[in-house]
RODRENKE-544474 format. One record per residue (C-alpha): residue number from 1; residue in one letter; x, y, z. Coordinates in steps of 0.25 Angstrom, whole numbers, m for minus. Layout:
# RODRENKE-544474
R   num   residu       X       Y       Z
R   NUM        A       X       Y       Z
...
# end
This chain:
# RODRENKE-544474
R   num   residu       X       Y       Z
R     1        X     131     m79     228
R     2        X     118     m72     227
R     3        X     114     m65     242
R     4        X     104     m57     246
R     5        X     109     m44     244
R     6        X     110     m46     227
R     7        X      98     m53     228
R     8        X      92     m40     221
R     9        X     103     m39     210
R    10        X     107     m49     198
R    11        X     115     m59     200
R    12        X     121     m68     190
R    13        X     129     m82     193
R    14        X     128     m83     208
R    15        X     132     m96     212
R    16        X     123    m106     221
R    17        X     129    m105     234
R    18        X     128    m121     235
R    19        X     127    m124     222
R    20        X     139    m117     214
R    21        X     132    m124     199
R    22        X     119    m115     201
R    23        X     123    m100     198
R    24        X     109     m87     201
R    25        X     108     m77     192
R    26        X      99     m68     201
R    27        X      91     m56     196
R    28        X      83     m47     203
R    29        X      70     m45     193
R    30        X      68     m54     179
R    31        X      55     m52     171
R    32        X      57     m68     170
R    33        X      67     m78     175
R    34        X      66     m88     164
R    35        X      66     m77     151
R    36        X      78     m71     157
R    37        X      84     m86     157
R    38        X      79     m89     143
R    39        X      88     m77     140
R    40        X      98     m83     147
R    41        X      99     m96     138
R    42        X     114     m95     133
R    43        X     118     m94     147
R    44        X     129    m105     150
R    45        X     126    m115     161
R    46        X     135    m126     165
R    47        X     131    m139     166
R    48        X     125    m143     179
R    49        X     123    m129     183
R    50        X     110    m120     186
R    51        X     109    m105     183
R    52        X      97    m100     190
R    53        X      90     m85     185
R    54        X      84     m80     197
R    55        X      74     m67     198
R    56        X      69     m62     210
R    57        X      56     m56     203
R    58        X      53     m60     191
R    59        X      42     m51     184
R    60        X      37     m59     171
R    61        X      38     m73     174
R    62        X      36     m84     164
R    63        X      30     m98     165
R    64        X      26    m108     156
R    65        X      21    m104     144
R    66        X      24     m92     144
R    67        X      15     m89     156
R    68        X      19     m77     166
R    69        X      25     m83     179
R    70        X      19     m75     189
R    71        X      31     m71     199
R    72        X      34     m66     215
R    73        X      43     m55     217
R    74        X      56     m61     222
R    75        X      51     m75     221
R    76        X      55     m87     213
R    77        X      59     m86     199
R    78        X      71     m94     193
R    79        X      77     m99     182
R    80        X      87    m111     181
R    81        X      96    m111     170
R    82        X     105    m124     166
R    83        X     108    m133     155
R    84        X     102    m146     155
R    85        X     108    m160     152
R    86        X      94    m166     151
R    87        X      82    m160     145
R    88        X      70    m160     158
R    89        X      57    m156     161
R    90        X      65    m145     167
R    91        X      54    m137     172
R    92        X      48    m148     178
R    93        X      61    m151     186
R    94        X      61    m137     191
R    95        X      46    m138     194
R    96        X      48    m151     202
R    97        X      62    m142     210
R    98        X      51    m133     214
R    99        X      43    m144     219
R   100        X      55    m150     228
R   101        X      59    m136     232
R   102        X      46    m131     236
R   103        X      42    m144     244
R   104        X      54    m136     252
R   105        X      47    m124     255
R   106        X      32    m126     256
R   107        X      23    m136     262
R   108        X      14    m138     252
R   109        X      15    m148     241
R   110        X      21    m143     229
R   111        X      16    m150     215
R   112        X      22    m149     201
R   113        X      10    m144     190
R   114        X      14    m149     175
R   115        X      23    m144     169
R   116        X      30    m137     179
R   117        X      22    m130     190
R   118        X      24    m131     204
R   119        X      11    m129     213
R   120        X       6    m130     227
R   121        X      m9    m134     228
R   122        X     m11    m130     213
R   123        X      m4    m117     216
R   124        X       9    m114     205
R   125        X      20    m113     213
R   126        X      31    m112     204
R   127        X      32    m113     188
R   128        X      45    m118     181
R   129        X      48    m116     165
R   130        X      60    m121     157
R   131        X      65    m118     145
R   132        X      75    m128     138
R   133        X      85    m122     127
R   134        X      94    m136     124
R   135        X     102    m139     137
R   136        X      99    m125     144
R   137        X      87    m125     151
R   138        X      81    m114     160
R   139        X      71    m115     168
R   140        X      61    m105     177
R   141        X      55    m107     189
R   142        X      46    m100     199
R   143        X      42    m103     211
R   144        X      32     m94     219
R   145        X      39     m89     232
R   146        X      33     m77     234
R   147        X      22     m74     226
R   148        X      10     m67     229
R   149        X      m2     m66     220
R   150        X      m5     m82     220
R   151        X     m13     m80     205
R   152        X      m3     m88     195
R   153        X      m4     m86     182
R   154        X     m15     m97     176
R   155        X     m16    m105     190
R   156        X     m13    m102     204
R   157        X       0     m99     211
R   158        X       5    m101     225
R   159        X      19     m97     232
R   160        X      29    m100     242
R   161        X      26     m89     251
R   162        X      11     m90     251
R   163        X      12    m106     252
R   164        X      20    m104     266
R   165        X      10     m93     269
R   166        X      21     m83     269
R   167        X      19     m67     270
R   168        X      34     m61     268
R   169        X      40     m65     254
R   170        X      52     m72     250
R   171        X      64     m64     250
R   172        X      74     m63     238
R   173        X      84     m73     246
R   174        X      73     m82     249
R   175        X      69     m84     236
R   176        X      85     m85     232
R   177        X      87     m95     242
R   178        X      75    m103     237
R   179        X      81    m102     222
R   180        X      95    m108     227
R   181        X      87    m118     234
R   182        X      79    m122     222
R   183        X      89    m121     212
R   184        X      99    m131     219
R   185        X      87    m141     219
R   186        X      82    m138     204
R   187        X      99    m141     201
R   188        X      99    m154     209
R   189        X      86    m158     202
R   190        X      91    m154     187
R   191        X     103    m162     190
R   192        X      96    m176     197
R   193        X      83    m174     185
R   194        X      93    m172     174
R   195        X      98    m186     174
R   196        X      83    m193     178
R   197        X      73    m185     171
R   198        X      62    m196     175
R   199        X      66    m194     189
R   200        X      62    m180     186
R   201        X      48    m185     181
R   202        X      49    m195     195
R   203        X      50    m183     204
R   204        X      40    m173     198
R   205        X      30    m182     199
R   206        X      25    m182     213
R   207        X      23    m167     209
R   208        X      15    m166     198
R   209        X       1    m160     200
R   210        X     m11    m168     194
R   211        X      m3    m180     191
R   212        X     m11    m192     189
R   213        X     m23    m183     187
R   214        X     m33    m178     176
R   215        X     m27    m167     171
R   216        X     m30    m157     158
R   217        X     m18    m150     152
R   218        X     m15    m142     140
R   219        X      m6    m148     131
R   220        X       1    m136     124
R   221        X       9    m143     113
R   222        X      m4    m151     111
R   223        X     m13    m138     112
R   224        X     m24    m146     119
R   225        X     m31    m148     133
R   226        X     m28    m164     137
R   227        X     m34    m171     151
R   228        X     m29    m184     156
R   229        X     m21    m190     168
R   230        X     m10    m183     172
R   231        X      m1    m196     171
R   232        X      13    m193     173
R   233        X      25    m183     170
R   234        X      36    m188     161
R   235        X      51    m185     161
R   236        X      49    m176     148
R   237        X      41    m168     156
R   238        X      28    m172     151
R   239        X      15    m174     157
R   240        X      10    m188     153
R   241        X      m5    m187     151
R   242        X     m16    m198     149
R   243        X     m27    m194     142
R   244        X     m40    m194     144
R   245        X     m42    m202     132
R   246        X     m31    m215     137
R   247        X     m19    m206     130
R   248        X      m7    m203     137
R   249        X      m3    m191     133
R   250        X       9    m180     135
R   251        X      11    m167     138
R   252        X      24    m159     137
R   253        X      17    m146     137
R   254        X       4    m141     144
R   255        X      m3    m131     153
R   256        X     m14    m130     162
R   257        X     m13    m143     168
R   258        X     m24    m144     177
R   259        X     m32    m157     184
R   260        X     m45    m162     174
R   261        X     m57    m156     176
R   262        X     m70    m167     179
# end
């Protein structure tokens, strides 16, 4: 069982104090949560259980598309490792986990940004990214504890602390805490989503940011800008897209979602 005192040593296959099928593996410092996991890929993990890769600073985070995950010291960064008897939009399910968990800790509203973004008044929040290699699948997530500098990458960013207009950081065991918290309920929502995955679709929606509005997006598959109504998103994943033209188009790939301009 992880405590505070190792808190600032690696750790391998602690086990969840009341969950004994999720098992840490703690390090202090990873230059990225999610390429250490990748390496990881060959790593045996029962059926039914979660490994979860924790740094307590990461110092070259990655998003999607390769972008650069801007990072807090000793804040959020994860990686949950499992083999999956259904294929999901999984990082959607962990974006929507960080939806439930956070209505938790903060008052505001929380709203999931296609494809899996999580922001507060437009502000990113938190960033989840999967990668699927046949029946394992890992996938990162960050969540903005105790971050700083509030200038994200390409859009603005918020935090935790400056959301609940706190001056101290989070500790280490706070953050821990919250990762044990949040990795019980990603587990109970892989396990319930994984036999209903259009109950998955059903429970995203009410979070989704700009839904049935006019939107632009970049198709990336496509290689071209498209405006419509933001229609729907479906269990694949996908953003259903209505055209402007009358077309209902979809959209497994994009960026730079973004409300239509006049």
């Amino acid at each position: 069982m992880i405590t505070e005192s190792n808190l600032n040593k690696s750790d391998a296959g602690s086990i969840d104090p009341e969950n004994p099928a999720i098992a840490y593996d703690c390090y202090p410092t990873l230059p990225s949560t999610h390429q250490w996991a990748l390496q990881q890929s060959k790593v045996p993990v029962a059926p039914e259980h979660l490994k979860v890769i924790v740094a307590h600073t990461q110092t070259n985070g990655v998003g999607s598309h390769q972008r650069s995950w801007l990072s807090g010291a000793h804040d959020f960064h994860i990686n949950l490792i499992f083999n999956a008897h259904q294929i999901l939009p999984f990082a959607q399910l962990a974006a929507y986990t960080v939806c439930t968990f956070l209505e938790q800790e903060i008052p505001q509203a929380v709203q999931l940004k296609w494809p899996n973004d999580v922001c507060v008044a437009g502000a990113k929040i938190s960033g989840c990214l999967a990668a699927v290699r046949g029946h394992w699948v890992t996938i990162g997530v960050g969540i903005n504890y105790n971050l700083e500098h509030l200038k994200a990458i390409d859009q603005p960013a918020t935090s935790v602390r400056h959301l609940l207009n706190q001056g101290s950081p989070f500790s280490k065991s706070a953050i821990f805490d919250k990762i044990q918290r949040f990795s019980r309920l990603f587990m109970s929502h892989w396990l319930s989503y994984s036999h209903q995955p259009t109950s998955l679709s059903d429970a995203c929606s009410p979070y989704w940011l700009y839904l049935h509005q006019a939107i632009t997006i970049f198709d990336e598959d496509q290689q071209q800008w498209l405006n419509g109504l933001f229609q729907a998103v479906l269990p694949n994943g996908s953003l259903q897209l209505r055209l402007n033209s009358g077309k209902t188009t979809t959209v497994l790939n994009g960026t730079h979602l973004q409300p239509a301009k006049d």
